[in-house]
C-alpha positions in Angstrom: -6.5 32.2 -18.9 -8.4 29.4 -17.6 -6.4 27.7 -14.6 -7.0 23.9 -15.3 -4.5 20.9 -14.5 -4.4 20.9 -18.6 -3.2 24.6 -19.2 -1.4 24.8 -16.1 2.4 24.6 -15.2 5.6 24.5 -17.4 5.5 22.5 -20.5 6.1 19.1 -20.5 5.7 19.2 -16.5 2.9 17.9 -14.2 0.1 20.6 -14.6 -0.5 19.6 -11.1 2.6 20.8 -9.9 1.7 24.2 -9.5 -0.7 23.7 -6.4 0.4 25.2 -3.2 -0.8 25.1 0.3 -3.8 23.3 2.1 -4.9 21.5 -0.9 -1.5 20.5 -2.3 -1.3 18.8 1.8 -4.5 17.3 1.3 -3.7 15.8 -2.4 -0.5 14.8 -1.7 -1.9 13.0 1.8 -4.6 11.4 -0.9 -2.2 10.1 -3.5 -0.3 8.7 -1.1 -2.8 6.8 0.5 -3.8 5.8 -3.2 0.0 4.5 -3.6 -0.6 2.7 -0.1 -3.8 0.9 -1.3 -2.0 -0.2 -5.0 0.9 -2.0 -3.1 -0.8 -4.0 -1.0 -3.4 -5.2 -3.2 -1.0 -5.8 -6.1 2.5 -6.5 -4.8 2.5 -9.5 -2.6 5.7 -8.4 -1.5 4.4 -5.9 0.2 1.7 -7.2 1.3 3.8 -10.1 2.9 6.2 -7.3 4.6 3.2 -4.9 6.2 1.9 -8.1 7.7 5.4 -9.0 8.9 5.4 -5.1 9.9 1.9 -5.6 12.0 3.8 -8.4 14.4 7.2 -6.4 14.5 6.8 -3.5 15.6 4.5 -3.5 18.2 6.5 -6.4 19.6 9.3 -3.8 19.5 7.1 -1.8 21.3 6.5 -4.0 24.3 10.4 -5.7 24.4 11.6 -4.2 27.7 14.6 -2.5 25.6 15.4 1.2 25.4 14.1 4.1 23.2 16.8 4.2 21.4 16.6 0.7 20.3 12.6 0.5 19.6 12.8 3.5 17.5 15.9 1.6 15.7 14.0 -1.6 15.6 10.9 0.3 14.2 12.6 2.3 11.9 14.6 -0.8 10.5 11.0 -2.2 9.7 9.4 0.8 8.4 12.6 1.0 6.0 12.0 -2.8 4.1 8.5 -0.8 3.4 9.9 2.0 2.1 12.5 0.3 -0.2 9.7 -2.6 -1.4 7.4 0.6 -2.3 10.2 2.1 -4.4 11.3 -1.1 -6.1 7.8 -1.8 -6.9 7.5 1.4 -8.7 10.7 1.1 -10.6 9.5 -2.4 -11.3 5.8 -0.4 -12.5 8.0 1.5 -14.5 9.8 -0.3 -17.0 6.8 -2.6 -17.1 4.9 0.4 -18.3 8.1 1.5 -21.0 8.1 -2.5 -22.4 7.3 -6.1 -21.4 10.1 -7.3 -23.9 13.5 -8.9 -22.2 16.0 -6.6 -22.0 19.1 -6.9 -20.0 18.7 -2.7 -18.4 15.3 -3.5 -17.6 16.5 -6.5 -15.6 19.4 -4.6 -13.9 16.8 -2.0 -13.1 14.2 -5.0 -11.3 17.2 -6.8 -10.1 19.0 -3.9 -8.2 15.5 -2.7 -6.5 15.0 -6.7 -5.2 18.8 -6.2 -4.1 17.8 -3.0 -2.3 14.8 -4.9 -0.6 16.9 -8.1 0.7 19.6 -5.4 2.2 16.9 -3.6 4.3 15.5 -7.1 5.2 19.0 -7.8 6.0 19.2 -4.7 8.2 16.2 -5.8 10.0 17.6 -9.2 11.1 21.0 -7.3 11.9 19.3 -4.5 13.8 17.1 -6.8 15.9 19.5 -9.4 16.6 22.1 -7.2 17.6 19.8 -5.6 20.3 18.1 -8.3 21.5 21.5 -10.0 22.0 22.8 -7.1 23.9 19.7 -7.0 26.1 19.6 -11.1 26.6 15.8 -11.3 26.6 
């Protein structure tokens, strides 16, 4: 049997599931960077919070705090990316299923924009609380 993407797989799963090794890596590594690329040139969100990214953490880097805390200021950054990427794809989503007003589809978009203002949340609490601890 031919081994295509098409024929490929269990039905009604991704026939690109069944890759394994080195080339499931490098696709994966490639879709990923494709995800990367489709946030920031369509979400300004995102685009916003990478360039609020680009000043934060390498000021993290240079604060004369401990590891500990860079790693927690850095990771407290990296995670309003993370949750912005995922709303944005739920928000992708039920755009894709319908445009129509529908009071799930707004819970659905409303709970991911609460999910982003938390992890900006935790960035403000995070940073604050260690740069008020080390008094710089």
């Amino acid at each position: 049997m031919d081994e295509t993407p098409t024929t490929r797989g269990v039905e009604g799963e991704s026939p690109f599931k069944g890759q394994t090794g080195l080339k499931r890596i490098w696709n994966a590594f490639r879709y990923s960077l494709d995800g990367l690329a489709a946030a920031y040139r369509h979400e300004d969100a995102f685009r916003q919070e990478t360039w609020l990214a680009v000043i934060l953490i390498p000021t993290a880097l240079f604060l004369p705090v401990g590891g500990l805390d860079k790693a927690l200021m850095i990771g407290s950054v990296l995670l309003v990316l993370i949750v912005e990427l995922l709303n944005s794809a739920v928000e992708a989503v039920v755009d894709r299923v319908s445009l129509e007003r529908h009071r799930l589809a707004k819970r659905a978009k409303d709970i991911g924009s609460a999910a982003v203002l938390i992890s900006l949340v935790n960035v403000a609490v995070v940073w604050a609380l260690i740069l008020l601890d080390t008094q710089i």
